[in-house]
N, C-alpha and C positions, 0 to 999 in steps of 0.2 A: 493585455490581460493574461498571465500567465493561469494553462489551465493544469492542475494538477492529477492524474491519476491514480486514484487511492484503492491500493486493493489491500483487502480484508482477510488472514488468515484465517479466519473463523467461519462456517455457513451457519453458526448458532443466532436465531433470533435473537436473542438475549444478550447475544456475544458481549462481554467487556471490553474485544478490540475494536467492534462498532461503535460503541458509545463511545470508546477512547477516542477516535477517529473522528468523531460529530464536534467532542470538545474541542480538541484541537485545532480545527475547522472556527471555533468560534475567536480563538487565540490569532487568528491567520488577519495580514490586511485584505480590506473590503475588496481587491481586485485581483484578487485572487481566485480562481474558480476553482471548485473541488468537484468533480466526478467520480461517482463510484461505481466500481467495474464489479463486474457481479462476473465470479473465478466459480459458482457453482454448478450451472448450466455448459462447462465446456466438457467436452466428455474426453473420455481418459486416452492420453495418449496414445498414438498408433503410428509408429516411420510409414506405415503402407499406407497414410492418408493422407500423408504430406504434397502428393499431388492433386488434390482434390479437397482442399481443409473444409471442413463443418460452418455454412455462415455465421453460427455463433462465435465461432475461433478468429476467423476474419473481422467481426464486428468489435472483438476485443485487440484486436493487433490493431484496428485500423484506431480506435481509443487510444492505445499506447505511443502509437504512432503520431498521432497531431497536437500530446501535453506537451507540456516544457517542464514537465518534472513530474515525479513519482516518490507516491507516498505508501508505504508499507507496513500496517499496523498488524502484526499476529501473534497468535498465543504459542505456548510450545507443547507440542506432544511427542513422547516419549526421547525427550532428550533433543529434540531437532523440530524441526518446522510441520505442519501439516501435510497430505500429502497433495491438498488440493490446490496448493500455492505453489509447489513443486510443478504439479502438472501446468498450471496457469505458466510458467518460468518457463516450461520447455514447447510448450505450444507456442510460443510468442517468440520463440529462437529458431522457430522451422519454416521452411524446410532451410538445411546448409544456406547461408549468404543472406538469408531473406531475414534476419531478427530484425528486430524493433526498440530491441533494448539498449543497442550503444549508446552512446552521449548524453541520455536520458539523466538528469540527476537526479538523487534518490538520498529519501529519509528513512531511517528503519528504527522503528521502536513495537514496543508490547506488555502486553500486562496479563496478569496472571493472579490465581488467587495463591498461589504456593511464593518457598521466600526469596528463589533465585529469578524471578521478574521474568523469564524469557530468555534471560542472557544466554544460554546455549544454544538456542533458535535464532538469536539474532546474530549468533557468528558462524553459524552453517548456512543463514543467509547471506551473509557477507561474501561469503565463499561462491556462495553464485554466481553473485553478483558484480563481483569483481572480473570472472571470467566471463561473464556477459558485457564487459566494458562499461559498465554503470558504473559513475562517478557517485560515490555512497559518503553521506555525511559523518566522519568519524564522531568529531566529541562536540557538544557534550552529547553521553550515554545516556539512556531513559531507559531502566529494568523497573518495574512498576511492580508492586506487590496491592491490589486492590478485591475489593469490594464495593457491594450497592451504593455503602454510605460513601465510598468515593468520588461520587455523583451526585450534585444538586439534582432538583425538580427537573430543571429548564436545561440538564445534560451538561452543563456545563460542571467544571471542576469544582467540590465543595470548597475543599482546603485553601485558603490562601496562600501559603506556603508550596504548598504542588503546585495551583496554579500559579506562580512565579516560579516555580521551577522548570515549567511546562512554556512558560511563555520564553523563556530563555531558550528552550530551545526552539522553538519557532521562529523564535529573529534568527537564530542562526540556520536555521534549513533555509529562509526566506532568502537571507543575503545567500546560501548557495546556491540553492535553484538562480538567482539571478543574475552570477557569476557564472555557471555552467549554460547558462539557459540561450545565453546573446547569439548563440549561431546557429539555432533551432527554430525551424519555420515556427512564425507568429497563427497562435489561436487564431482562427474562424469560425465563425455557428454553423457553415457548409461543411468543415471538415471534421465528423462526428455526427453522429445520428441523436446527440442529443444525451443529458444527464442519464443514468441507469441507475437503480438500486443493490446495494449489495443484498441478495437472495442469503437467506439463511435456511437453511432446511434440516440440518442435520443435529440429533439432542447433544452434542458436545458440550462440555463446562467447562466454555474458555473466554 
């Protein structure tokens, strides 16, 4: 049962990349698990704690450490990614030798109420990402321009149209995650403390 790592660019309650991330989640086959990392509780980077990391830092590296794949749904601010997902990227790359992130394979979408969808955030992720040895799902591309009514009731995708858009590319993240996935220790319910919620805290409008 491959388990997926979903982390959330956004700490907004509200967030649209949460909800994006739930839908999506329902688009996914049933044996699939999805965990969400909650990137707002880790506190802000510091090289002089790299010998001593914070148990919340460890709790999330050791998360990152036992998925068979990584999902990454964020909004964009100011031209590029948040900074909380920055820090969450360089936490889980420390100390030197010790990342978590190689071989991992990885989804990257987003949405946005503005009409360039993320697209700039999701190629300053890429740039990460790529230098952290994550194997990142090129095409198809998902820049999302949304709103509330882009959301049924029950969180799921209103549109028919999106969602067939959306389901397209879930089959194709699914066949990558499982194409990258095959030399990565197999899910265990011991190895993980167990599902988390992504914490929203912060008034953002993303």
């Amino acid at each position: 049962m491959p388990q997926i790592a979903v982390i959330v660019g956004s700490l907004r309650r509200e967030s649209f990349n949460l909800r994006l991330a739930h839908a999506l989640e329902k688009l996914a086959p049933e044996d699939f698990i999805f965990q969400y990392l909650d990137i707002g509780q880790l506190p802000l980077y510091n090289q002089d704690d790299d010998g001593q990391q914070a148990e919340s830092v460890l709790q999330f590296k050791q998360a990152v450490s036992a998925s068979q794949g990584l999902l990454f749904v964020t909004p964009e601010y100011n031209r590029s990614i948040p900074g909380v997902l920055k820090n969450a990227l360089d936490h889980a790359s420390r100390p030197y030798g010790t990342s978590v992130w190689p071989g991992k394979p990885a989804g990257v979408l987003g949405a946005s109420i503005g009409a360039i969808g993320t697209a700039l955030a999701q190629q300053h992720l890429r740039n990460v990402l790529a230098y952290l040895d994550v194997p990142t799902l090129g095409q198809p591309e998902v820049f999302l321009k949304v709103d509330d009514a882009f959301f049924a009731e029950d969180g799921s995708v209103a549109s028919e149209d999106s969602r067939k858009f959306l389901q397209k590319w879930m089959d194709a993240y699914v066949a990558w995650v499982k194409k990258h996935a095959a030399g990565l220790p197999a899910f265990t319910d011991s190895a993980t403390q167990g599902p988390s919620t992504a914490a929203e805290r912060q008034p953002w409008s993303s």
